[in-house]
C-alpha positions, -999 to 999 in steps of 0.1 A, spaced: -70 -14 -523 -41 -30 -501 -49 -13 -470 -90 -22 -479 -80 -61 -486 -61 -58 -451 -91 -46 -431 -113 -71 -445 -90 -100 -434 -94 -84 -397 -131 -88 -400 -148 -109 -379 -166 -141 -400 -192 -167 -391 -166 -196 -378 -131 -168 -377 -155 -156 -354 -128 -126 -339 -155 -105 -327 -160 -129 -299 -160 -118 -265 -140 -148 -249 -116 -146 -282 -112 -107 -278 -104 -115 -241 -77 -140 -248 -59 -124 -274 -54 -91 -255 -45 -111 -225 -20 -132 -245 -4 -103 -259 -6 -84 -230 29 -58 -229 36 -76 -270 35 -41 -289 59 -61 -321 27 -76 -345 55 -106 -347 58 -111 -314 21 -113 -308 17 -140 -339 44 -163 -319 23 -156 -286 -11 -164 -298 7 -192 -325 24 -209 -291 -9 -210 -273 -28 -226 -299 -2 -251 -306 1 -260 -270 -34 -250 -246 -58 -264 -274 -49 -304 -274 -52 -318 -310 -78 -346 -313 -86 -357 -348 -115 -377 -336 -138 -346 -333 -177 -346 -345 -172 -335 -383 -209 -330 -384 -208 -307 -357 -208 -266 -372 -189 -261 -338 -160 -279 -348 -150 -256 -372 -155 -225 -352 -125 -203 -329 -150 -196 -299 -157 -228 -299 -127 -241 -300 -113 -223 -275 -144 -230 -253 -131 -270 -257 -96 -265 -253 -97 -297 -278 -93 -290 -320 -85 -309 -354 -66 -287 -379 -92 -267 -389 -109 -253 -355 -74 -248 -342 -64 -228 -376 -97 -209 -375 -89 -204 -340 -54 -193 -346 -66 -167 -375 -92 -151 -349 -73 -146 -327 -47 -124 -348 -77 -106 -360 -88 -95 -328 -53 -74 -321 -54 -70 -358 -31 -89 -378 -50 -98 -410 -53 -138 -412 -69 -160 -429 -72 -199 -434 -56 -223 -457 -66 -258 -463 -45 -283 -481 -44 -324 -482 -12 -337 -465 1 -377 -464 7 -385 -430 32 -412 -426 33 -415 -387 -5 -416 -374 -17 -441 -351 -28 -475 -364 -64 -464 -349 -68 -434 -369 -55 -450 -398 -79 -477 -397 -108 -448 -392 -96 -430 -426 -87 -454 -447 -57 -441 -459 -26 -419 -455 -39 -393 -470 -56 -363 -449 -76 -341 -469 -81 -304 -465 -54 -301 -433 -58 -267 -422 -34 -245 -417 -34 -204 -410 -18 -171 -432 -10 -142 -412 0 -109 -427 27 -93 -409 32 -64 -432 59 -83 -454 36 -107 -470 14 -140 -461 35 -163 -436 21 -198 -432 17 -213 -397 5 -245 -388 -2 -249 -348 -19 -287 -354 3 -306 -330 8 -298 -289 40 -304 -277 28 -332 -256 16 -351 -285 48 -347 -308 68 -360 -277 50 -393 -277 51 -392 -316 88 -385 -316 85 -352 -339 103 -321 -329 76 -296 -320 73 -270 -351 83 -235 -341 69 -203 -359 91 -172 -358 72 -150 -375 95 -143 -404 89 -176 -423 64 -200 -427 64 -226 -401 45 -259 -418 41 -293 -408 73 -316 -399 86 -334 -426 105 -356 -406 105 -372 -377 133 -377 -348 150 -405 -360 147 -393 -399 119 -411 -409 87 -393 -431 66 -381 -410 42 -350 -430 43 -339 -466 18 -314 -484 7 -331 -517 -25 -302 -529 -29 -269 -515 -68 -258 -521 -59 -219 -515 -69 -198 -488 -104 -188 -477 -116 -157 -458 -138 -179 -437 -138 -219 -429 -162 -231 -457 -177 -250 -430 -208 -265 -449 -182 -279 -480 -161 -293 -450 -191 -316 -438 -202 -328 -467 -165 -336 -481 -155 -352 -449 -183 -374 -448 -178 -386 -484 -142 -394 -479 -141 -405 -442 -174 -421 -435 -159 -443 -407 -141 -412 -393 -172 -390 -398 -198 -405 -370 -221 -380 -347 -209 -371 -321 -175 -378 -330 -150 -415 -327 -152 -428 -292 -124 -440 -274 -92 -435 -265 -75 -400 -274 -45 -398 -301 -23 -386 -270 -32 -420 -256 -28 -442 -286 11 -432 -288 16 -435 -257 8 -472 -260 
């Protein structure tokens, strides 16, 4: 049953979509000469965190947001595409993943995207479990490291022997992320129950083709 439920969570899905051609080719070209399954999480982990920018002004309504090709097609994600792309690639070398959605308070975001949301709360963050053979490790590669440096948050490093999370602080002490629901952990992104939710809490955030304007990169930077 445990080796069945392991296979499964290597299975390509609609939005994990780890069956891919450009996926498979960037996860066996990020791993290249990485036999260690932990040392290929913190490769692929690394490159999501940093290559794909975060941008939470992305088109909600758009199925593509949501999904790792397209992500990584982008090289621009929210939480979710970049967890759904983190969790496809490890499928395609094979580590079991999966994706975990949670809502988070966000002390620290810009004035912009506070005003779009309406409040400090972020529902159903996204965040990626990886099974490295000693149980499920959480890993969060939301922020690039260009991003936390203008925010003033350490970058968040994952090891691969613990579960690396959003910052709860910031550099000079202050709150900066804290998890206040976890919803569980899904097989695939539940894509169509994403939409809709995100529409009915975030209807200024939630516009077609995504918020215009500047980028969050640019907003702290100012």
């Amino acid at each position: 049953m445990q080796d069945s439920h392991r296979t499964l969570l290597t299975s390509p899905a609609e939005f994990i979509d780890s069956d891919h051609e450009r996926v498979i080719a960037e996860a066996r070209r990020l791993t290249a000469g990485a036999a260690d399954p932990a040392a290929r999480a913190r490769l692929l982990h690394d490159h999501v965190r940093d290559a794909i920018r975060y941008d939470p002004y992305r088109d909600f309504l758009d199925p593509g947001t949501y999904r790792a090709s397209a992500v990584l097609a982008a090289g621009i994600g929210y939480c979710v595409g970049k967890a759904a792309l983190y969790a496809a690639l490890c499928r395609a070398v094979g580590i079991p993943a999966r994706i975990g959605l949670a809502d988070v308070r966000n002390h620290l975001a810009t004035p912009r995207l506070l005003e779009a949301v309406g409040t400090d709360v972020f529902a159903y963050h996204g965040y990626t479990e990886i099974d490295l053979g000693g149980g499920w490790l959480k890993a969060s590669p939301t922020f690039n490291v260009s991003l936390c440096q203008r925010l003033g948050v350490a970058v968040l490093p994952f090891d691969g022997e613990s579960d690396a999370l959003l910052q709860p602080y910031d550099e000079q002490g202050r709150s900066f992320m804290s998890y206040i629901v976890d919803h569980g952990s899904f097989f695939d992104v539940p894509a169509k129950f994403l939409i809709r939710e995100m529409s009915r809490l975030y209807p200024r955030l939630c516009v077609p083709g995504g918020l215009r304007g500047s980028s969050m990169e640019q907003e702290a930077r100012s």
